[in-house]
ROFI-637607 format. One record per atom (N, C-alpha, C): residue in three letters; residue number from 1; atom name; x negated, y, z negated. Coordinates in nm, 2 decimals. Layout:
! residues N
PT   res     n   atom        u        v        w
PT   ALA   NUM     CA        X        Y        Z
...
! end
This chain:
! residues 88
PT   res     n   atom        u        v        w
PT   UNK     1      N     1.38    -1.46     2.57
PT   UNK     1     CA     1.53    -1.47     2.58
PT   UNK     1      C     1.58    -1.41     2.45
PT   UNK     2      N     1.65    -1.34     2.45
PT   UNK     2     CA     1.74    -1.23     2.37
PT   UNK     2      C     1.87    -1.29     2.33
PT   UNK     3      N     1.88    -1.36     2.21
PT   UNK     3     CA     2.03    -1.37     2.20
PT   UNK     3      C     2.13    -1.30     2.09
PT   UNK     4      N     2.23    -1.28     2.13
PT   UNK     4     CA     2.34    -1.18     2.05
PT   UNK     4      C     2.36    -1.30     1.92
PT   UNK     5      N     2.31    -1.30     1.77
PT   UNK     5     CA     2.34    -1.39     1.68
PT   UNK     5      C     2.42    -1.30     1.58
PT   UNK     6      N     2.57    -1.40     1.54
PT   UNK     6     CA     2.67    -1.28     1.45
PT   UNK     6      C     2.61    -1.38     1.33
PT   UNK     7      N     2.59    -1.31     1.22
PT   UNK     7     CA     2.59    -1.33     1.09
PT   UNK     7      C     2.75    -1.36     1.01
PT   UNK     8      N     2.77    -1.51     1.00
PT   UNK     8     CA     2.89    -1.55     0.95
PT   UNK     8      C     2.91    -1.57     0.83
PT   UNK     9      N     2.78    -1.60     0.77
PT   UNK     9     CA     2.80    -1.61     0.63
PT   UNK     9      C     2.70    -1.52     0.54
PT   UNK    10      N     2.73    -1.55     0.40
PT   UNK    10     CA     2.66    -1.45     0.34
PT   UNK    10      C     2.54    -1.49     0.29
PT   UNK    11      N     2.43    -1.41     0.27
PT   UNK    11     CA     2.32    -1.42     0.24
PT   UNK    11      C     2.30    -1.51     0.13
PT   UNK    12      N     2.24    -1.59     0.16
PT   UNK    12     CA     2.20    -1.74     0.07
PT   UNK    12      C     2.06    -1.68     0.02
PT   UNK    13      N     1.98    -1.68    -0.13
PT   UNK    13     CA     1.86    -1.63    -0.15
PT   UNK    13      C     1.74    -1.80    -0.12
PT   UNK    14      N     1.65    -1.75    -0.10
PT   UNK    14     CA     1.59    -1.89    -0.08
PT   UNK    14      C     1.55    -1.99    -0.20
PT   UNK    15      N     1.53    -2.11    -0.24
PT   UNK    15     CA     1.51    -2.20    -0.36
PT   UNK    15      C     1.40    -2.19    -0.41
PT   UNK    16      N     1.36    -2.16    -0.52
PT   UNK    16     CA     1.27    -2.09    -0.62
PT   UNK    16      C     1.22    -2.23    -0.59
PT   UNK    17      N     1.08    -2.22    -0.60
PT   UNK    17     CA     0.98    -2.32    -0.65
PT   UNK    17      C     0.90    -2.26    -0.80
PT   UNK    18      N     0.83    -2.35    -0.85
PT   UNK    18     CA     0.72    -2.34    -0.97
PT   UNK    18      C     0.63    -2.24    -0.90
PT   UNK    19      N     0.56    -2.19    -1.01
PT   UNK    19     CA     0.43    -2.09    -0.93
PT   UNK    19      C     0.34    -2.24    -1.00
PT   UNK    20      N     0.22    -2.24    -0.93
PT   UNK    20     CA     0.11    -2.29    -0.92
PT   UNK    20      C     0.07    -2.31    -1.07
PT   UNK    21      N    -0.02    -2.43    -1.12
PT   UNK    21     CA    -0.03    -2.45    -1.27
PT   UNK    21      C    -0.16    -2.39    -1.22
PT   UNK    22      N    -0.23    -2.37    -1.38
PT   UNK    22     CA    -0.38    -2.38    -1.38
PT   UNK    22      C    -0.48    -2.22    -1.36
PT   UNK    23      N    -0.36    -2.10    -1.31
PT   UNK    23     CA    -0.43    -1.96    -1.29
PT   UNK    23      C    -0.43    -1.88    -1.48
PT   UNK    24      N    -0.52    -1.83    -1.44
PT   UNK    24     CA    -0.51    -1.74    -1.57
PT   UNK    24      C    -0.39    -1.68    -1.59
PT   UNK    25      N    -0.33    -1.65    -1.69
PT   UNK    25     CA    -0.20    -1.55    -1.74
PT   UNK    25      C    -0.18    -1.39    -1.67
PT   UNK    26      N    -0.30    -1.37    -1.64
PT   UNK    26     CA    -0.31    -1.24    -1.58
PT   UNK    26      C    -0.19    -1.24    -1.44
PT   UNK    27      N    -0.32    -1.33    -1.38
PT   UNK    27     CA    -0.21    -1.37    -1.27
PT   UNK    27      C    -0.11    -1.37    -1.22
PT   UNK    28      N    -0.06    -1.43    -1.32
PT   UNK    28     CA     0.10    -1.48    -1.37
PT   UNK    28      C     0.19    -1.36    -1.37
PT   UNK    29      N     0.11    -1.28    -1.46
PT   UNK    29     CA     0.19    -1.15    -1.47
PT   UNK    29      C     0.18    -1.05    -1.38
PT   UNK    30      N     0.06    -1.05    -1.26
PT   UNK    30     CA     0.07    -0.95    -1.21
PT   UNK    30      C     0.13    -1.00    -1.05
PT   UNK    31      N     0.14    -1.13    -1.08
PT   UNK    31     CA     0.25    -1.20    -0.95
PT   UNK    31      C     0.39    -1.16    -0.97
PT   UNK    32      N     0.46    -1.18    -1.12
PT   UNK    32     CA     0.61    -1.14    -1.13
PT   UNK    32      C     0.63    -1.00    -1.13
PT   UNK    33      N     0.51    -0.90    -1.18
PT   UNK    33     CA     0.52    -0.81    -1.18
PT   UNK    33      C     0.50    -0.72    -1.00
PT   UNK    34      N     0.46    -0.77    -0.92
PT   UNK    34     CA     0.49    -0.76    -0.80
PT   UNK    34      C     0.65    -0.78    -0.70
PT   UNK    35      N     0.65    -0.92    -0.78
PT   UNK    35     CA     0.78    -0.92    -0.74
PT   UNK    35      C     0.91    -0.84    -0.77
PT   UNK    36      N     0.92    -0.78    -0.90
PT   UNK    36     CA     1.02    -0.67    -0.95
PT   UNK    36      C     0.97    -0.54    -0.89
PT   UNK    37      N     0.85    -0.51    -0.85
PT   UNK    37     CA     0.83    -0.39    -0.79
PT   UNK    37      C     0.89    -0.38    -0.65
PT   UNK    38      N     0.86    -0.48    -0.56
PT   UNK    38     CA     0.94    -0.51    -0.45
PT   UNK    38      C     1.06    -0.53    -0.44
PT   UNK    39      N     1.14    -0.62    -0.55
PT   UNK    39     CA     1.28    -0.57    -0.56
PT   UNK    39      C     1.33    -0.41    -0.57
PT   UNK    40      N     1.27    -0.35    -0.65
PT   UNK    40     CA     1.32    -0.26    -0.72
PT   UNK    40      C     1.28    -0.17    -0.56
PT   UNK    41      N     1.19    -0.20    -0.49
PT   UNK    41     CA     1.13    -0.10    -0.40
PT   UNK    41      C     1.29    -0.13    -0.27
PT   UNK    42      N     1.32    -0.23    -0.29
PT   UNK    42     CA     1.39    -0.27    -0.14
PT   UNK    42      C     1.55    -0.17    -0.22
PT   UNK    43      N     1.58    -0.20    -0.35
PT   UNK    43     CA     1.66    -0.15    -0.38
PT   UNK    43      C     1.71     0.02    -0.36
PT   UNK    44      N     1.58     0.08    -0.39
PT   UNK    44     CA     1.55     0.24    -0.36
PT   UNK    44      C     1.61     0.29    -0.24
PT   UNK    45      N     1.52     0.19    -0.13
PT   UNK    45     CA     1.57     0.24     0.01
PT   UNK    45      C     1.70     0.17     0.06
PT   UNK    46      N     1.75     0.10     0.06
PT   UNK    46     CA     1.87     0.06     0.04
PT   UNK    46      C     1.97     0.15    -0.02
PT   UNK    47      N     1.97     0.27    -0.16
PT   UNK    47     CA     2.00     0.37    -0.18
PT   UNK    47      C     1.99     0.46    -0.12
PT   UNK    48      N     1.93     0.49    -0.05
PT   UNK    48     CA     1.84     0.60     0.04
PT   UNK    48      C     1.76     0.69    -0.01
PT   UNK    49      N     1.66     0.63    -0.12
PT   UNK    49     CA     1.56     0.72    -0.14
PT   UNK    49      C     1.40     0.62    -0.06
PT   UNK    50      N     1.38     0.77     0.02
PT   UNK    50     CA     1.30     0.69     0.15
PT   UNK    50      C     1.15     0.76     0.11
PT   UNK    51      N     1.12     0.84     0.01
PT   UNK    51     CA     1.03     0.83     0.00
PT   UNK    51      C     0.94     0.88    -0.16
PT   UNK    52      N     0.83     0.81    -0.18
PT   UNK    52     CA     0.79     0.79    -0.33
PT   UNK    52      C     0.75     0.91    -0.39
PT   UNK    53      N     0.74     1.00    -0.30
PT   UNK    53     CA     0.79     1.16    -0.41
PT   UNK    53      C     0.93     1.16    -0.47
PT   UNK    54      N     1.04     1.09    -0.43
PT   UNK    54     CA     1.20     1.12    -0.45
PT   UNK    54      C     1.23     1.06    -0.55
PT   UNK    55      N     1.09     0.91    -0.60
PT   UNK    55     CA     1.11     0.83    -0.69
PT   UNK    55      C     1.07     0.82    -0.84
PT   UNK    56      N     1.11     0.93    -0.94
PT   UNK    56     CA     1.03     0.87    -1.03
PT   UNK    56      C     1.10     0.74    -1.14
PT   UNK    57      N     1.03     0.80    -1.21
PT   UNK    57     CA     1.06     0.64    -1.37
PT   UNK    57      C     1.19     0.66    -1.37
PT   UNK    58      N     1.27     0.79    -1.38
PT   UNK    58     CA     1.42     0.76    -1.47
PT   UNK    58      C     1.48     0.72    -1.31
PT   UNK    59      N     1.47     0.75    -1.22
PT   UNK    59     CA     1.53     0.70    -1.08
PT   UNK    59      C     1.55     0.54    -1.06
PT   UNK    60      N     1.37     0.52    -1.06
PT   UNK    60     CA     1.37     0.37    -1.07
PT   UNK    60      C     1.42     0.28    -1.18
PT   UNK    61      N     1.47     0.30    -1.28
PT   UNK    61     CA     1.49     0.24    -1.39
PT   UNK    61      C     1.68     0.30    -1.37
PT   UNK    62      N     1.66     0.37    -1.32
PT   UNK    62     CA     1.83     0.38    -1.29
PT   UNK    62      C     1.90     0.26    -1.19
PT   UNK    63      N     1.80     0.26    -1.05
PT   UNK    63     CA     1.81     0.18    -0.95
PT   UNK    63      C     1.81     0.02    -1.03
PT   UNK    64      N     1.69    -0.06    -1.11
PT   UNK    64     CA     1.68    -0.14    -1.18
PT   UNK    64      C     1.81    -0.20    -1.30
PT   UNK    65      N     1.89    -0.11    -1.34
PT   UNK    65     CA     1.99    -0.11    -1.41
PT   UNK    65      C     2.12    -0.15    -1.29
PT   UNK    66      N     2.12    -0.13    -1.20
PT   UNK    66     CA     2.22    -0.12    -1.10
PT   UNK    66      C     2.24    -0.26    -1.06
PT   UNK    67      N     2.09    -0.31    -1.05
PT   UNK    67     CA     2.08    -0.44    -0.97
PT   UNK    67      C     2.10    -0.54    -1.05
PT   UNK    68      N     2.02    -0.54    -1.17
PT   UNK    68     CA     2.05    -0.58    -1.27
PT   UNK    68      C     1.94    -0.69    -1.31
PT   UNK    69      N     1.83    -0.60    -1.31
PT   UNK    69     CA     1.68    -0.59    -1.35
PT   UNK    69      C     1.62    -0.57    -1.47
PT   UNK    70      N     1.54    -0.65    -1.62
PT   UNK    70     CA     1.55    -0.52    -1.71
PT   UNK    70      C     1.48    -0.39    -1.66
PT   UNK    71      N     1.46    -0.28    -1.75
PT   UNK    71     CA     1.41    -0.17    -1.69
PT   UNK    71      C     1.22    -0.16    -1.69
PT   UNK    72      N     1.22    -0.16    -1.57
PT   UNK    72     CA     1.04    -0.15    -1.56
PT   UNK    72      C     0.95    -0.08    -1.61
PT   UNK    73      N     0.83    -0.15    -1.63
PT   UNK    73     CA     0.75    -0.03    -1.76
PT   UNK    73      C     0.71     0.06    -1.64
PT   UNK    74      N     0.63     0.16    -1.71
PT   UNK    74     CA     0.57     0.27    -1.59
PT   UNK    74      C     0.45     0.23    -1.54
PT   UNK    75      N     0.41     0.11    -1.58
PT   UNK    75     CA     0.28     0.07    -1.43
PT   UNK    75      C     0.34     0.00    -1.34
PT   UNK    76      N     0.50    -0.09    -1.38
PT   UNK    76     CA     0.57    -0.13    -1.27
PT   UNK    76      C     0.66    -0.04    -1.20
PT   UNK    77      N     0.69     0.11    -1.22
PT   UNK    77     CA     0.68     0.24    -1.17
PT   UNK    77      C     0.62     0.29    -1.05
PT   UNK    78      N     0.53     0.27    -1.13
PT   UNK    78     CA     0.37     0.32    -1.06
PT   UNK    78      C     0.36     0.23    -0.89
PT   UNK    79      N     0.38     0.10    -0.92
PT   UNK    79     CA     0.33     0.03    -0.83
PT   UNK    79      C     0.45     0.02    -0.74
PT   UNK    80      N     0.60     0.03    -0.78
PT   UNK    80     CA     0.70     0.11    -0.67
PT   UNK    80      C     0.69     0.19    -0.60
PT   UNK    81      N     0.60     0.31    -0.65
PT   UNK    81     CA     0.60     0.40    -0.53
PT   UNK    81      C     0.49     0.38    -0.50
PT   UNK    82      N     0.38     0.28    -0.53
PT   UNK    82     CA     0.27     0.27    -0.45
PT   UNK    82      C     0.30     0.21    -0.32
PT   UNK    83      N     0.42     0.09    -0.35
PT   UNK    83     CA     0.49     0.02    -0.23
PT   UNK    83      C     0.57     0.12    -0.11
PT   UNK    84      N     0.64     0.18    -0.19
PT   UNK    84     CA     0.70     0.25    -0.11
PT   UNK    84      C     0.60     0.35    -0.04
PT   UNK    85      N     0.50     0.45    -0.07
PT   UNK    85     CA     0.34     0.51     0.01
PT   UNK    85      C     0.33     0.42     0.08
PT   UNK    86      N     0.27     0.30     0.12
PT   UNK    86     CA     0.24     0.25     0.20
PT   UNK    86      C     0.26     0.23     0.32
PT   UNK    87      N     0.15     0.22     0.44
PT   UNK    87     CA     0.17     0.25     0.59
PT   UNK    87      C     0.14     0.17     0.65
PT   UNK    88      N     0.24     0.04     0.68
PT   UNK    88     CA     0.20    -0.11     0.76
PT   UNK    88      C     0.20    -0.09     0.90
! end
């Protein structure tokens, strides 16, 4: 069953929890460092750049300025347009 749902209010973001104690620092960083790639990737296409040839460093770090991200080093670059390449 199919229902017509109107969106009445505005996007609430969900409630941050702690990350997990006890993982190595690597981790740590390459978990947050995920997550700013994914922002920054949702932000791109949302601009309309739809694909990771269209995207380089000064683009993404332009996009990251906008949203209001600091600006990402170039392996968190790198791994934007690896997000955006990819074929789920």
């Amino acid at each position: 069953m199919v229902t017509d749902s109107i969106i009445d209010s505005p996007y609430a973001p969900l409630v941050k929890r702690r990350l997990p104690a006890g993982r190595p620092r690597s981790w740590y960083v390459t978990h947050n460092r995920r997550l700013k790639a994914m922002r920054l990737a949702i932000a791109l296409l949302d601009s309309g750049v739809y694909r990771a040839s269209l995207a380089d460093n000064e683009k993404i770090r332009h996009a990251a300025d906008l949203v209001g991200i600091r600006p990402p080093s170039d392996k968190t670059c790198r791994l934007v347009r690896d997000l955006m390449r990819a074929r789920r």
